[in-house]
PASE-142537 format. One line per field, with one value per residue (C-alpha): x, y, z; residue number from 1. Coordinates in nm, 2 decimals, m for minus. Example, Ala and Ser with C-alpha at 12.3 -4.5 7.8 and 13.67 -1.06 7.14 Angstrom:
2
east c(1.23; 1.37)
north c(m0.45; m0.11)
up c(0.78; 0.71)
num c(1; 2)
//
This chain:
185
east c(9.48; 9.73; 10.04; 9.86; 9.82; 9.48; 9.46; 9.69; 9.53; 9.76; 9.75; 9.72; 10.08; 9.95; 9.78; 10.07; 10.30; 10.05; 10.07; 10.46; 10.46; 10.21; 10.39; 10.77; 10.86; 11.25; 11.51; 11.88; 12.10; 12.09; 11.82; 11.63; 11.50; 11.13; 11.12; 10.74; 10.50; 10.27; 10.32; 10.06; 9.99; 10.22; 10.45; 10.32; 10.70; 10.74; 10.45; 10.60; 10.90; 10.75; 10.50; 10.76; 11.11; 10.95; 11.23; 11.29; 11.61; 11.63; 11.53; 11.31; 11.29; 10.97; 11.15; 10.91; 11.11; 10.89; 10.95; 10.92; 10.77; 11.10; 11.46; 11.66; 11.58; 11.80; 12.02; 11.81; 11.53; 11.56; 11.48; 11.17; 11.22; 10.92; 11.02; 10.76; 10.74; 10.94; 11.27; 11.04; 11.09; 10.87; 11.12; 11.04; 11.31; 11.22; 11.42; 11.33; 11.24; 11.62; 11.80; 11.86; 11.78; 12.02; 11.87; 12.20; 12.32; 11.95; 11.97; 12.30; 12.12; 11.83; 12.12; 12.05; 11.73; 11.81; 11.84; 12.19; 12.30; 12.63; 12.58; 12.72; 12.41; 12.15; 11.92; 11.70; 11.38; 11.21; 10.82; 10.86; 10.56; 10.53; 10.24; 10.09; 9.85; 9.52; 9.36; 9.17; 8.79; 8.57; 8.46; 8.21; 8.48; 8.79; 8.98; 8.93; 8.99; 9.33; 9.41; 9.41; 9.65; 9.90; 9.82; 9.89; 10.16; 10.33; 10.25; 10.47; 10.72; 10.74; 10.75; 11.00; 11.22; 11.14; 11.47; 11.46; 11.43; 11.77; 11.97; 11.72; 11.78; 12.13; 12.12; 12.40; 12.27; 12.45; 12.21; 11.88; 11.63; 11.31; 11.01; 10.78; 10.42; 10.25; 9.98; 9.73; 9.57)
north c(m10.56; m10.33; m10.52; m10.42; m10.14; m9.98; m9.84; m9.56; m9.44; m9.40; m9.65; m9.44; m9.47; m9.56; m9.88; m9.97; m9.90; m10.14; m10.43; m10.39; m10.41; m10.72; m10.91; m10.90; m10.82; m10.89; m10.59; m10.55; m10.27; m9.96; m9.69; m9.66; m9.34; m9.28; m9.02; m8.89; m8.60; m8.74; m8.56; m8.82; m9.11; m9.43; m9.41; m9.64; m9.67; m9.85; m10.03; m10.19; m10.26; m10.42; m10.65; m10.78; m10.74; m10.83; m10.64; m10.30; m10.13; m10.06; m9.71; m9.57; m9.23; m9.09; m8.78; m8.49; m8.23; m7.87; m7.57; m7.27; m6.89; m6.74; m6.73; m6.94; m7.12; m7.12; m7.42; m7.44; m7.43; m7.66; m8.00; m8.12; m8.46; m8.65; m8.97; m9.28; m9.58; m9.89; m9.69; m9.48; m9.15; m8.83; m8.55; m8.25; m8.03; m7.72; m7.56; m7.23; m7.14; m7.05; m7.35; m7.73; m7.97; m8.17; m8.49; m8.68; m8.40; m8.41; m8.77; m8.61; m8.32; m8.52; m8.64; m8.45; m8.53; m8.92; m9.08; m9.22; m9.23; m9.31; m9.21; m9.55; m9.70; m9.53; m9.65; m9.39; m9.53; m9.42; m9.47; m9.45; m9.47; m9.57; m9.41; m9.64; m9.46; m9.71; m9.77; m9.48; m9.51; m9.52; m9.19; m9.10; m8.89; m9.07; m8.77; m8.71; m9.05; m9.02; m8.67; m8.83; m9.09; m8.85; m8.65; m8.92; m9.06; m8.67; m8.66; m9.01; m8.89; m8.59; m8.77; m8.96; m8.71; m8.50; m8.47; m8.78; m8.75; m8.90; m8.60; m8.37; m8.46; m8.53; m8.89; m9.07; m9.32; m9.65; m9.57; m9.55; m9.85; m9.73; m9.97; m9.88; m9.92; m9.92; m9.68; m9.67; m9.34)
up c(2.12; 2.22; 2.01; 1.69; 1.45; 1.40; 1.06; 1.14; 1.45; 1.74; 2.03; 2.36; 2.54; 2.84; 2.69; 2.56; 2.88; 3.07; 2.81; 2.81; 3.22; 3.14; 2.89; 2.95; 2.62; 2.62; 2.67; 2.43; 2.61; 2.42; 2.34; 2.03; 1.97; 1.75; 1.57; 1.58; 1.52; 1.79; 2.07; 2.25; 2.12; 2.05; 1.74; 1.48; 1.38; 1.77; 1.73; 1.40; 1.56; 1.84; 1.63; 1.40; 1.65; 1.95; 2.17; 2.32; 2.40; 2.79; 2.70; 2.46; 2.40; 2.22; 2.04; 1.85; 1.68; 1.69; 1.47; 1.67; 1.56; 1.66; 1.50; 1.74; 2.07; 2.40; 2.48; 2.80; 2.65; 2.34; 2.53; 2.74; 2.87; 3.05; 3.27; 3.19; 3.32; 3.18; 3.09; 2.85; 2.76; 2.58; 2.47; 2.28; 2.11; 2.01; 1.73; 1.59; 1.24; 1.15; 1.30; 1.10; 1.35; 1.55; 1.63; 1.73; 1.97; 2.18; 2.39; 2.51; 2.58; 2.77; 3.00; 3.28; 3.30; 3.35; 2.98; 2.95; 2.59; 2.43; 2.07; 1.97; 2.16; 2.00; 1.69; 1.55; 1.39; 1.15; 0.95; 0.58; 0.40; 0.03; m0.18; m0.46; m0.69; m0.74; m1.08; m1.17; m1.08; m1.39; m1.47; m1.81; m1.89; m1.94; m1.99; m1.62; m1.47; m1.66; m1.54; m1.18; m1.26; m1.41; m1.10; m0.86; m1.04; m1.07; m0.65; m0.61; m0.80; m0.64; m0.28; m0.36; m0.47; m0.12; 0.09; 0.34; 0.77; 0.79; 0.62; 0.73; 1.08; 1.04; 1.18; 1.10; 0.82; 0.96; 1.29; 1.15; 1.07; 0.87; 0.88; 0.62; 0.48; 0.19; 0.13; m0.17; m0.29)
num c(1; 2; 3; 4; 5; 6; 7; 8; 9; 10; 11; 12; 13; 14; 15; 16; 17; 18; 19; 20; 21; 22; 23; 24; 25; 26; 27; 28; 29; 30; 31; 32; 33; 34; 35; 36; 37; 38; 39; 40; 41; 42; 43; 44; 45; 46; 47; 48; 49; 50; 51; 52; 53; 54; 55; 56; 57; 58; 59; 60; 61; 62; 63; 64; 65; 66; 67; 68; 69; 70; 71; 72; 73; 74; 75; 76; 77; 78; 79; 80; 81; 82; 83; 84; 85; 86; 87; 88; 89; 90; 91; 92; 93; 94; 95; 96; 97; 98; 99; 100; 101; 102; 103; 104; 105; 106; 107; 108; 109; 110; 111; 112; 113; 114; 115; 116; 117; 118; 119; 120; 121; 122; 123; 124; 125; 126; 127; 128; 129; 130; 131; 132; 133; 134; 135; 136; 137; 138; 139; 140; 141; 142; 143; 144; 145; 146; 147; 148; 149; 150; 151; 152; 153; 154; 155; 156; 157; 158; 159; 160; 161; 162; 163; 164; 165; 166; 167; 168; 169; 170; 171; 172; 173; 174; 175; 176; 177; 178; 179; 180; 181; 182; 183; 184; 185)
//
């Protein structure tokens, strides 16, 4: 069903845009902006929110942040806003390989092209996912199976320490909600 998550797999936004125009899910003023690296399909961090909030904001904007090949990007040329259906939106900005992302200054940005966002309106979300290392599969050599756990412990640790989407972005932390998920390796 459309409402659910599918081992990770994206749910194709049009699917979802038809079960929302189905189902009436109930809409708080405000927009809630996703950050995803889908450029297609439906943010698993939406479809989280949906299954367990059960409410949109009026709009949603679908926001991917690109990294360019070039130094710097034009001001007219940073944002790509495409108008869906149901007060959604898809935006792209493109930054290039020099520049720190600016995540709060883009719905402003998007204005023009018909998203209407006070920055004290907006909630960025956000998917966090926590790596567990599994027991060690039995191997003849136990040297080995415990070199993988040190390995996958040292990869955890090393995730954990990784600078996080909220300073990277520079959202402003008392507008960001992270829904997470736990993932064994």
């Amino acid at each position: 069903h459309a409402m659910t998550i599918a081992d990770r797999s994206p749910l194709p936004l049009d699917l979802l845009l038809t079960d929302l125009g189905r189902k009436r899910v109930h809409r708080v003023p405000g927009t809630a902006v996703f950050l995803t690296s889908d450029a297609d399909g439906a943010p698993v961090v939406l479809l989280h929110h949906l299954k367990h909030n059960k409410v949109l904001h009026t709009q949603v904007v679908l926001l991917s942040v690109v990294s360019t090949d070039v130094p710097e990007v034009e001001d007219a040329e940073r944002v790509k806003v495409t108008a869906l259906e149901h007060g959604f939106f898809r935006v792209t900005a493109s930054y290039g390989f020099m520049e720190t992302p600016n995540v709060p200054s883009i719905p402003q940005a998007a204005g023009r092209h018909g998203i209407n966002a006070k920055k004290t309106d907006v909630s960025y979300y956000l998917g966090r996912e926590r790596l567990i290392p599994n027991k060690p599969r039995r191997s003849k050599d136990p040297e080995i199976a415990s070199m993988a756990r040190w390995r996958k412990k040292l990869f955890v640790l090393m995730s954990q320490n990784a600078r996080g989407a909220t300073e990277f972005f520079g959202l402003p932390p008392n507008r960001v909600v992270e829904l997470g998920t736990q993932i064994e390796f």
